[in-house]
C-alpha positions, 0 to 999 in steps of 0.5 A: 899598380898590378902587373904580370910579367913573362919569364922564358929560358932555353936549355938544351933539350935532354932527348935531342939537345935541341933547344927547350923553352920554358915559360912561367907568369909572376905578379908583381903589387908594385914596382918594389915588390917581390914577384908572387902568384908564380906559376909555371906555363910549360916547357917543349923541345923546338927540335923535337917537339917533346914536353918536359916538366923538369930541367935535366942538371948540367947544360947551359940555361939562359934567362932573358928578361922578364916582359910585361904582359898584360891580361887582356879579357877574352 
């Protein structure tokens, strides 16, 4: 029972305090398992439009839920 699952976040944006969202993929074997193969989709402004690679220290993160997402074939 293989899933993938959609991580995002948002954090102020540290040129234009807008908000950043950030996205990363994880694979779970089963139910009980811990997540692996995690890889990082990216991170852009909504405000402003710029990419970040990295998360600036202070400022407020929030995390929701990870959602199943399944690979369809394209």
């Amino acid at each position: 029972m293989r899933k993938q699952y959609l991580h995002l976040c948002a954090y102020p944006c540290e040129v234009c305090a807008g908000p950043v969202i950030a996205g990363s993929l994880a694979v779970r074997e089963n139910e009980i398992s811990k997540e692996t193969d995690i890889r990082q989709v990216g991170a852009m402004c909504l405000s402003c439009g710029r990419s970040q690679s990295t998360r600036k220290k202070g400022g407020t993160t929030r995390q929701f839920p990870p959602v199943d997402w399944e690979v369809t074939a394209s």
